[in-house]
N, CA, C and O atoms as a GROMACS GRO file, in nm:
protein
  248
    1UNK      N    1   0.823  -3.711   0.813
    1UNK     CA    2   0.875  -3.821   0.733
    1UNK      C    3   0.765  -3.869   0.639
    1UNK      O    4   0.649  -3.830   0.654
    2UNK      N    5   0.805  -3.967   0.528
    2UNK     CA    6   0.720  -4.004   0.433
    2UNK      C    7   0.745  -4.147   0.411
    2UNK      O    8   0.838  -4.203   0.470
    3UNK      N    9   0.663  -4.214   0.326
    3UNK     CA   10   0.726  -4.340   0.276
    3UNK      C   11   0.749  -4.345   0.106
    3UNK      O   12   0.665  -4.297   0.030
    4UNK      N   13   0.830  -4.387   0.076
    4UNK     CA   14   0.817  -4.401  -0.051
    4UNK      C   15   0.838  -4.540  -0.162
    4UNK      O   16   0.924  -4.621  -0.127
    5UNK      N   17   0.789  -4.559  -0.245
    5UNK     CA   18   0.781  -4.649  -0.341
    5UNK      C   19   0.870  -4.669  -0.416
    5UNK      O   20   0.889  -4.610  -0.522
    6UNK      N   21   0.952  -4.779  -0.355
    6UNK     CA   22   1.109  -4.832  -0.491
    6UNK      C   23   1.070  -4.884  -0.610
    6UNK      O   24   0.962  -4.889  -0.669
    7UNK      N   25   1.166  -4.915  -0.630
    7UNK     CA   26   1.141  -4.940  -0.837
    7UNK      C   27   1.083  -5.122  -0.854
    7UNK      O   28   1.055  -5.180  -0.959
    8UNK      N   29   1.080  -5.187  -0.690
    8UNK     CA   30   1.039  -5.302  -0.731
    8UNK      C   31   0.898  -5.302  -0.791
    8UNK      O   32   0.857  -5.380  -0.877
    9UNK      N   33   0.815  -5.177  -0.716
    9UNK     CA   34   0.699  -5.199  -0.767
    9UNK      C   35   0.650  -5.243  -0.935
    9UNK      O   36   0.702  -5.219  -1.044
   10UNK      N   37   0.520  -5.322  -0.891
   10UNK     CA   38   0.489  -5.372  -1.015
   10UNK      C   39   0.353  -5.340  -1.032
   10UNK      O   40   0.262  -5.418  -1.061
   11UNK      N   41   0.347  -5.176  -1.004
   11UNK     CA   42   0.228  -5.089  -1.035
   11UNK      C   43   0.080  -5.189  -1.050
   11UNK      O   44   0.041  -5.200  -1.167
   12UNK      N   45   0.011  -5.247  -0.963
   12UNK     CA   46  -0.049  -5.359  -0.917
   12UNK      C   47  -0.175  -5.250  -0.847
   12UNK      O   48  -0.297  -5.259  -0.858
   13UNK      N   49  -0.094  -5.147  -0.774
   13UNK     CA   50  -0.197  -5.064  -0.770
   13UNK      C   51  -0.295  -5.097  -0.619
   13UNK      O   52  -0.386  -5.023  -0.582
   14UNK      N   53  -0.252  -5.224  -0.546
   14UNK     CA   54  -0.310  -5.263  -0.432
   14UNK      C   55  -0.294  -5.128  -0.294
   14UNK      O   56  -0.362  -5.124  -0.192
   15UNK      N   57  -0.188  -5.032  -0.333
   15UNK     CA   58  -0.198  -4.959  -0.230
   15UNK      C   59  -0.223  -4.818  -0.271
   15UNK      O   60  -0.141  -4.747  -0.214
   16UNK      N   61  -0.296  -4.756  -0.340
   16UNK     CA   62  -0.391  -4.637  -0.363
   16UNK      C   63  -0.458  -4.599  -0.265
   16UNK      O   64  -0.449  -4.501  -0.190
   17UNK      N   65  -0.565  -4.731  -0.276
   17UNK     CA   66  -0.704  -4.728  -0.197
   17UNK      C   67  -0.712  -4.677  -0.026
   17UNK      O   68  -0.789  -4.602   0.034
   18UNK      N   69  -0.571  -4.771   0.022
   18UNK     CA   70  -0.550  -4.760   0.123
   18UNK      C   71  -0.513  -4.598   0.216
   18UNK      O   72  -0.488  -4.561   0.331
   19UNK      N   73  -0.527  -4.554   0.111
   19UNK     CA   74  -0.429  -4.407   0.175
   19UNK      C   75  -0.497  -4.303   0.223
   19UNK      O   76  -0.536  -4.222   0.138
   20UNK      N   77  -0.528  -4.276   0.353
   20UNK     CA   78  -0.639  -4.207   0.370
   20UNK      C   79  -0.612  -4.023   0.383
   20UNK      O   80  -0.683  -3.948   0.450
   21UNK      N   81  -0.498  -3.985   0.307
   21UNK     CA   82  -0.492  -3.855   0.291
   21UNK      C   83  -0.462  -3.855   0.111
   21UNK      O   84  -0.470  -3.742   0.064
   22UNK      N   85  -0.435  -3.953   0.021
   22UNK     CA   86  -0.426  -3.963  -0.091
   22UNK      C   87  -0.306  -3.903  -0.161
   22UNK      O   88  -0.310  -3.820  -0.252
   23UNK      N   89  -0.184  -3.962  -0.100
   23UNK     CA   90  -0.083  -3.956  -0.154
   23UNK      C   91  -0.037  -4.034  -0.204
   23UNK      O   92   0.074  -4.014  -0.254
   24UNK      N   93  -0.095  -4.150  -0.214
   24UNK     CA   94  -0.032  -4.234  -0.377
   24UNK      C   95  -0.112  -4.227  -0.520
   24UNK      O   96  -0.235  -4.236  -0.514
   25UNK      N   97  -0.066  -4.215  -0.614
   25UNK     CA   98  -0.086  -4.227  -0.729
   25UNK      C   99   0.022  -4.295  -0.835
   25UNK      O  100   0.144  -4.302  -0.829
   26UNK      N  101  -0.061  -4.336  -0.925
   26UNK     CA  102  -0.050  -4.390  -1.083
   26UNK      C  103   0.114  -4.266  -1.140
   26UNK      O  104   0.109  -4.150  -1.180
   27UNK      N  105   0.202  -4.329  -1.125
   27UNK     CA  106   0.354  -4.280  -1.214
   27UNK      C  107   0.367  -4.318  -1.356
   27UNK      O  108   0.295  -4.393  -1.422
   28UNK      N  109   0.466  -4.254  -1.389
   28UNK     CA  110   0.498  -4.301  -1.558
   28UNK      C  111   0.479  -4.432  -1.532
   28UNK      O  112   0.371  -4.482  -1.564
   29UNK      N  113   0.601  -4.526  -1.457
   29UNK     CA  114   0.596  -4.687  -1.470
   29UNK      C  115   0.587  -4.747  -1.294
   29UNK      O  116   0.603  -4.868  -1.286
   30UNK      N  117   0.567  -4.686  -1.182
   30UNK     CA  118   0.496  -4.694  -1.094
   30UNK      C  119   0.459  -4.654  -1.004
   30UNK      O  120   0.538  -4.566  -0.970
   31UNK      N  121   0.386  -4.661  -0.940
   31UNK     CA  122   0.308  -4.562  -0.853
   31UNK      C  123   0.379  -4.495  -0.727
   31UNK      O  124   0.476  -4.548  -0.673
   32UNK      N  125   0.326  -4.378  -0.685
   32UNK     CA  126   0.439  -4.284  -0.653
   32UNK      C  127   0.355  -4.222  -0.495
   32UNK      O  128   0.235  -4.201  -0.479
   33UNK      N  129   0.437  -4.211  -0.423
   33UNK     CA  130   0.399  -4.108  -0.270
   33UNK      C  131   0.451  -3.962  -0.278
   33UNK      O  132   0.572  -3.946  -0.292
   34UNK      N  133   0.367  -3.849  -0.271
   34UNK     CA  134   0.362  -3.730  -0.254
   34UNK      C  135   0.385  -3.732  -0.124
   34UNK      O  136   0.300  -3.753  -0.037
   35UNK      N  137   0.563  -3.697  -0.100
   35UNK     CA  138   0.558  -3.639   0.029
   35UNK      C  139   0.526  -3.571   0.132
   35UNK      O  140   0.516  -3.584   0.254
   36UNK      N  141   0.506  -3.459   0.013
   36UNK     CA  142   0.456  -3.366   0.124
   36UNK      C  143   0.331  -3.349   0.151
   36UNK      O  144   0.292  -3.239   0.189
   37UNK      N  145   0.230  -3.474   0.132
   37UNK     CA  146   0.135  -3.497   0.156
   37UNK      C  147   0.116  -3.652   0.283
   37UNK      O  148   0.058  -3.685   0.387
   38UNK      N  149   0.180  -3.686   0.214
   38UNK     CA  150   0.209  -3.831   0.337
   38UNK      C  151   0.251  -3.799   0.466
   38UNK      O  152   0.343  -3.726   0.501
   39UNK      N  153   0.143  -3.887   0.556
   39UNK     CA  154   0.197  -3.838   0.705
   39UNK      C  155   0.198  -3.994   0.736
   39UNK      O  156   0.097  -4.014   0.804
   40UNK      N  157   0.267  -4.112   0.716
   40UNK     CA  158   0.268  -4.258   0.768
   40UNK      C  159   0.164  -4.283   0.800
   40UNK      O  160   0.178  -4.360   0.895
   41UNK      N  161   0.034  -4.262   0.776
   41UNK     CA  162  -0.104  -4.270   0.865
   41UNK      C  163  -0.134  -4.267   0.977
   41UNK      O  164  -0.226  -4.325   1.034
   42UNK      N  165  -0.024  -4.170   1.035
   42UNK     CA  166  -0.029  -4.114   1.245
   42UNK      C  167  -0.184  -4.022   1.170
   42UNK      O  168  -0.210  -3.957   1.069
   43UNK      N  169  -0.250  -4.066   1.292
   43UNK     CA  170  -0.354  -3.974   1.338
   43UNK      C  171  -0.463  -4.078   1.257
   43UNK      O  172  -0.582  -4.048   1.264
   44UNK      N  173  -0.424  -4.200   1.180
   44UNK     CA  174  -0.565  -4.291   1.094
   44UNK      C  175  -0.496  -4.422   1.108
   44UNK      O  176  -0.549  -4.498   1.028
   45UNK      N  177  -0.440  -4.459   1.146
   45UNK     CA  178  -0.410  -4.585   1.112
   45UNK      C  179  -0.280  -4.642   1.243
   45UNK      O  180  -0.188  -4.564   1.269
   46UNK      N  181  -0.287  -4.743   1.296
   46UNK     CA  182  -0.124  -4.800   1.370
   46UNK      C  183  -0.004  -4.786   1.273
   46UNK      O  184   0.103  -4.730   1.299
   47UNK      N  185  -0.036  -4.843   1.166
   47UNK     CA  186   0.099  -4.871   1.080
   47UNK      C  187   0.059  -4.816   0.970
   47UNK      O  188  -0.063  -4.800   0.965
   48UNK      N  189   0.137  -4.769   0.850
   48UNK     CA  190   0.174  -4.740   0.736
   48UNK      C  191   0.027  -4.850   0.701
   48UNK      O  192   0.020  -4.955   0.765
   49UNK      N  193  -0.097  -4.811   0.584
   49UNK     CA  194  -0.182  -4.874   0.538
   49UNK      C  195  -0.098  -4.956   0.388
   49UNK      O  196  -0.100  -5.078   0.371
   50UNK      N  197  -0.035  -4.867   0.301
   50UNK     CA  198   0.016  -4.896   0.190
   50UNK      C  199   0.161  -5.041   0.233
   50UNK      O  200   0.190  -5.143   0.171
   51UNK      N  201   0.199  -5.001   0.322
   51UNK     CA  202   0.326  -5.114   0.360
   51UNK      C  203   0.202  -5.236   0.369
   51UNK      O  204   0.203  -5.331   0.290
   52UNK      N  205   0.098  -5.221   0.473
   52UNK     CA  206   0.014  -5.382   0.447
   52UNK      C  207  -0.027  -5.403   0.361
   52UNK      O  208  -0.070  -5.519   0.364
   53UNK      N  209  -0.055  -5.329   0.217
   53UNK     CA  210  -0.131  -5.346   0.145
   53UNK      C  211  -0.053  -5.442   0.019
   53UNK      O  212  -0.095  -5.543  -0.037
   54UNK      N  213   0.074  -5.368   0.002
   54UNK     CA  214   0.202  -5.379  -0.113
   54UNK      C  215   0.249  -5.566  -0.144
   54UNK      O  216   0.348  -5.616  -0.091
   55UNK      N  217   0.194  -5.609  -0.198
   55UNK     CA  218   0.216  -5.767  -0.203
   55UNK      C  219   0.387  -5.809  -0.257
   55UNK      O  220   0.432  -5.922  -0.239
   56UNK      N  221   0.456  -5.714  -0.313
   56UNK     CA  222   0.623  -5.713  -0.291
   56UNK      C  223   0.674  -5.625  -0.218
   56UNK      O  224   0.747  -5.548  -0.281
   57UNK      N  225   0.664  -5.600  -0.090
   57UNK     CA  226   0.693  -5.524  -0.006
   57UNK      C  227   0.856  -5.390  -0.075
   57UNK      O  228   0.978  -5.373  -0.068
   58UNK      N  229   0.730  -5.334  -0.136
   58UNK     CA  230   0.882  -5.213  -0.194
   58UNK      C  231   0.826  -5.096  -0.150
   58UNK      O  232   0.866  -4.993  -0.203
   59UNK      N  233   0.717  -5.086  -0.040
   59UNK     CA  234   0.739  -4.942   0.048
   59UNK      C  235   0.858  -4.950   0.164
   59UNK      O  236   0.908  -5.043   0.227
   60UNK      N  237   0.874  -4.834   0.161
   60UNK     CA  238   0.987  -4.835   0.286
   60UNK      C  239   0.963  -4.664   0.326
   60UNK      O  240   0.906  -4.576   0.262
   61UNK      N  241   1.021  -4.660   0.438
   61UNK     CA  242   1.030  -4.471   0.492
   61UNK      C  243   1.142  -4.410   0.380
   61UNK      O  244   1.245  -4.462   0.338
   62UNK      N  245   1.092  -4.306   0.355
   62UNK     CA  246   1.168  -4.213   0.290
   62UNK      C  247   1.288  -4.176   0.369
   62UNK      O  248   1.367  -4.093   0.325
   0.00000   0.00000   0.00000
């Protein structure tokens, strides 16, 4: 499974940093999760880093 980034985002950019296999990046108009790179942060993290990070909560599971 993955998470991905709805259209609320307001490319703010607070959850990049957080991603410790580097599946978010900079989109045409906002920033985007590479699935098939995203693993929810099992094996680095308790919870999703980008869901705590997102100050309008528009991550959700894919």
């Amino acid at each position: 499974m993955a998470m991905k980034i709805l259209d609320d985002c307001i490319s703010c950019g607070a959850c990049e940093p957080g991603c410790p296999v580097g599946a978010i990046s900079e989109g045409d108009t906002i920033y985007v999760i590479d699935a098939d790179l995203c693993v929810e942060c099992e094996g680095h993290f308790d919870s999703p880093q980008c869901v705590d990070a997102c100050p309008v909560e528009c991550i959700v599971k894919a």
